[in-house]
C-alpha positions as CSV (number, residue, x, y, z in Angstrom):
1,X,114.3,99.3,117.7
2,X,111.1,98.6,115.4
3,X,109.1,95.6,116.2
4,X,107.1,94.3,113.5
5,X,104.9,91.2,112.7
6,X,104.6,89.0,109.6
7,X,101.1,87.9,108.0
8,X,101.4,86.0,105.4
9,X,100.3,82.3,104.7
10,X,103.3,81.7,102.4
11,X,106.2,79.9,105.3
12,X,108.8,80.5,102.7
13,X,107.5,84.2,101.8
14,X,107.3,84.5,106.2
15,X,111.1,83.4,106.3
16,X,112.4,85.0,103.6
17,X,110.7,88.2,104.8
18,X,112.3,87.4,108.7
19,X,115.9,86.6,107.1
20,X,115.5,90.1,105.4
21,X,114.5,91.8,108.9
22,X,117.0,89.7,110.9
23,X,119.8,91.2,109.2
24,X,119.0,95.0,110.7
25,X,120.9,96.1,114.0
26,X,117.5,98.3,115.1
27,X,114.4,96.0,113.6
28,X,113.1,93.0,115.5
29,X,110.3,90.9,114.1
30,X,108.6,89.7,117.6
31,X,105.9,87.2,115.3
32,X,104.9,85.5,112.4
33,X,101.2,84.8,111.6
34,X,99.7,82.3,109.1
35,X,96.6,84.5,108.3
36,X,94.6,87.6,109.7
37,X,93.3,86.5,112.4
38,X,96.7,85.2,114.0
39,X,98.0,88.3,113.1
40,X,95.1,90.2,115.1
41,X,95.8,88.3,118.0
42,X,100.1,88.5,118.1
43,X,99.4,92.2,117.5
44,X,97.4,92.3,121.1
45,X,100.2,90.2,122.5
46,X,103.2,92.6,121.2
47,X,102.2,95.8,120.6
48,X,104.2,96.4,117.1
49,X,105.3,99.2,115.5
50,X,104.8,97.6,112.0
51,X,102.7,95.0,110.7
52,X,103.9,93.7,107.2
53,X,100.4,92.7,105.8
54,X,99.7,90.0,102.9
55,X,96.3,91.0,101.3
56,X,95.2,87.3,100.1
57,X,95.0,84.7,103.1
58,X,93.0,82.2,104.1
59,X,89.8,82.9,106.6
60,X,90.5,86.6,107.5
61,X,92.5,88.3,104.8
62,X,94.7,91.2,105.0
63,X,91.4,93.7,104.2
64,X,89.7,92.7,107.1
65,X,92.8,91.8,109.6
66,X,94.0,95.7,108.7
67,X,90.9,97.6,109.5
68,X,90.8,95.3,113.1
69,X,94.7,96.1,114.0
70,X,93.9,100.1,113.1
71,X,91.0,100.0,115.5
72,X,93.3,98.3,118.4
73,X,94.4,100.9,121.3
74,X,98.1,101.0,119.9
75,X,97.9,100.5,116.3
76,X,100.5,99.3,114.4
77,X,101.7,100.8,111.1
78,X,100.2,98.5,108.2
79,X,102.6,97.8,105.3
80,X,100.5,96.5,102.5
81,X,103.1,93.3,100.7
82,X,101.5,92.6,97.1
83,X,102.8,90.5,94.4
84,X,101.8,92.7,91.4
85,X,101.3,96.5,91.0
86,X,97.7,96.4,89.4
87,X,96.2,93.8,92.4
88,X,92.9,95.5,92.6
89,X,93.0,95.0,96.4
90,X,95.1,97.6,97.1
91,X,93.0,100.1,97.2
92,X,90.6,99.1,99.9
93,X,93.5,98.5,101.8
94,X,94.4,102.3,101.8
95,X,90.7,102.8,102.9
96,X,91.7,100.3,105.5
97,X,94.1,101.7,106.8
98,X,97.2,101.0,104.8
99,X,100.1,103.2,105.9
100,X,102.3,101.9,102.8
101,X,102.6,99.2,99.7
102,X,105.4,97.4,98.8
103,X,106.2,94.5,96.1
104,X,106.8,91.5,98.1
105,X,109.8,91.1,95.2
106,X,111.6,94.4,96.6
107,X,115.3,94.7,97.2
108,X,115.9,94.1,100.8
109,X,117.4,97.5,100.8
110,X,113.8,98.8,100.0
111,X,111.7,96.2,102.5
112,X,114.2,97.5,105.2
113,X,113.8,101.2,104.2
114,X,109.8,101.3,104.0
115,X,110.3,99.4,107.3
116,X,111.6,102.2,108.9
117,X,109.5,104.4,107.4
118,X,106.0,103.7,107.9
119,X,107.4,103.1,111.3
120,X,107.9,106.4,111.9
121,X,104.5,107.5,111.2
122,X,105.3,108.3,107.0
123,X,103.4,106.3,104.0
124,X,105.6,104.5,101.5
125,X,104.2,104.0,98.0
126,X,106.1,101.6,95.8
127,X,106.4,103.2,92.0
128,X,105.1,100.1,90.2
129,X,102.2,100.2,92.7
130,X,101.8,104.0,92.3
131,X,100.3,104.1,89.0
132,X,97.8,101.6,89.2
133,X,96.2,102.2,92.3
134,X,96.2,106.2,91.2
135,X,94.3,105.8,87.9
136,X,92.0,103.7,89.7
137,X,91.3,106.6,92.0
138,X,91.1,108.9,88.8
139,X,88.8,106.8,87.1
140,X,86.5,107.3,89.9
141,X,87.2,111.0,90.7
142,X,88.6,113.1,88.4
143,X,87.7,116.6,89.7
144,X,89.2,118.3,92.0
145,X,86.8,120.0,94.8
146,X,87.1,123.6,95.3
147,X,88.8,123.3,98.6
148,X,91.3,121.8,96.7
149,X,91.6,124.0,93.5
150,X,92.3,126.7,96.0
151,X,95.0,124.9,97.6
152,X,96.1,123.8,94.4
153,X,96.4,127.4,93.3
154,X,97.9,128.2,96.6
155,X,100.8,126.0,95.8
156,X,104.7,127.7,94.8
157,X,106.1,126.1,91.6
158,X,108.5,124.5,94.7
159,X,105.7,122.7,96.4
160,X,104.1,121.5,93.3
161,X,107.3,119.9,91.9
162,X,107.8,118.1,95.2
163,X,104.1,117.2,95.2
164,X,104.7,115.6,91.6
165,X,107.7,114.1,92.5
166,X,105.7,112.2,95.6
167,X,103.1,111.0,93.3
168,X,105.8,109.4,91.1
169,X,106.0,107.4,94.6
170,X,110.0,108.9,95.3
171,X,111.5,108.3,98.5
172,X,113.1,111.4,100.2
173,X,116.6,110.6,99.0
174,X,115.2,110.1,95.3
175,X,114.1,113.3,95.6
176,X,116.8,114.5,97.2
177,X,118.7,113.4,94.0
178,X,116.7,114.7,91.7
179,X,116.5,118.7,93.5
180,X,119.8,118.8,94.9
181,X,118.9,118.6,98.2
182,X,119.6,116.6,101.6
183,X,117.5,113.9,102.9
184,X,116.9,115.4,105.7
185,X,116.1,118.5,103.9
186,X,113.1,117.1,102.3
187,X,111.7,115.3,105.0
188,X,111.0,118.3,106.4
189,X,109.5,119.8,103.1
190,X,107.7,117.1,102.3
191,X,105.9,117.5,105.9
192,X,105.5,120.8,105.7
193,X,104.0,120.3,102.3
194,X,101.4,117.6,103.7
195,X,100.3,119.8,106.0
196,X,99.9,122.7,103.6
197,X,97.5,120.6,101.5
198,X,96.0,118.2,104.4
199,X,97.1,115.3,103.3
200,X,97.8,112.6,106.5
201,X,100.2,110.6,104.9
202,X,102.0,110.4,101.5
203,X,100.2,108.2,99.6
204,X,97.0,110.9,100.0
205,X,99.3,113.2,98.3
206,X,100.5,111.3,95.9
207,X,96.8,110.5,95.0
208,X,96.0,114.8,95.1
209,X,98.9,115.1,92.5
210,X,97.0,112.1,90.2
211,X,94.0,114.0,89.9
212,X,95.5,117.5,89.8
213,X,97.7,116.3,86.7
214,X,101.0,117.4,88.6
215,X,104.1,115.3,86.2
216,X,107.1,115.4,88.1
């Protein structure tokens, strides 16, 4: 079962969000919380798996409330909600912390997939988020280091398809469809492939396959 926690200062944006999560056998949302600080505080109380995170609320925003629920004991997974792709937030928030971003306008298929996800320790990375937040990154650093030339150049033609394809922002099954191959199969590629290019989470990768030019 995956606990998670709301924060967001929107009631109807809290309840839709709970309806969504309500209707999955194996998540439980355990609290809802107004702003970041409320948030901080039910996190203490119930140890969550996932926090879904709004980054614009009132007194502590999502920014600040994220960096203080990574530095708790238990930390749980932050999922970054946003209502726009280019929000110029979203990028501190990976700094933070972030574990994944999501469109608060997503299909309740995808809330309740990237759910799961980060939940298990993996970043999600909307596509309409993707592209945005990656130029950003470009804009600021365009070169690769030599470290990562060489592990660049270490790469298969494999690996750097599937490193492409990630910073598209595909999730497993989308890639799955698109190389013929089981979910399950690339989970375990795509983790082997983080660790061959020592990236903690997907959304690192995906920003490594930005600035190395990789088109999936």
């Amino acid at each position: 079962m995956v606990s998670v926690i709301i924060a967001d200062d929107s009631e109807i944006v809290r309840r839709g969000l709970g309806d969504i999560l309500a209707s999955a056998a194996d998540v439980h949302v355990v609290g809802q919380a107004w702003d970041g600080r409320s948030a901080v505080d039910m996190a203490r109380r119930t140890s969550p798996d996932v926090a879904l995170m709004d980054i614009r609320m009132p007194g502590m925003d999502g920014l600040t409330a994220t960096r203080e629920l990574r530095a708790l004991p238990v930390p749980p997974a932050i999922l970054i909600l946003t209502s726009f792709g280019g929000d110029a937030y979203v990028d501190e928030a990976l700094r933070a912390g972030a574990h994944g971003f999501l469109l608060k306008d997503s299909p309740p298929e995808e809330l309740l997939r990237a759910v799961r996800h980060v939940a298990r320790g993996h970043g999600v990375l909307d596509p309409v988020v993707a592209g945005p937040l990656l130029e950003r990154f470009a804009e600021r650093d365009t070169l690769l280091t030599d470290q990562e030339q060489r592990i660049l150049d270490s790469l298969s033609d494999k690996d750097r398809r599937l490193l492409a394809l990630i910073g598209r922002g595909l999730a497993n099954a989308e890639i799955g469809e698109l190389t013929h191959a089981s979910e399950g199969t690339v989970k375990n590629q795509v983790s082997r492939l983080l660790r061959k290019i020592g990236a903690e989470n997907r959304v690192r990768a995906a920003r490594f396959a930005y600035r190395a030019g990789l088109e999936g």
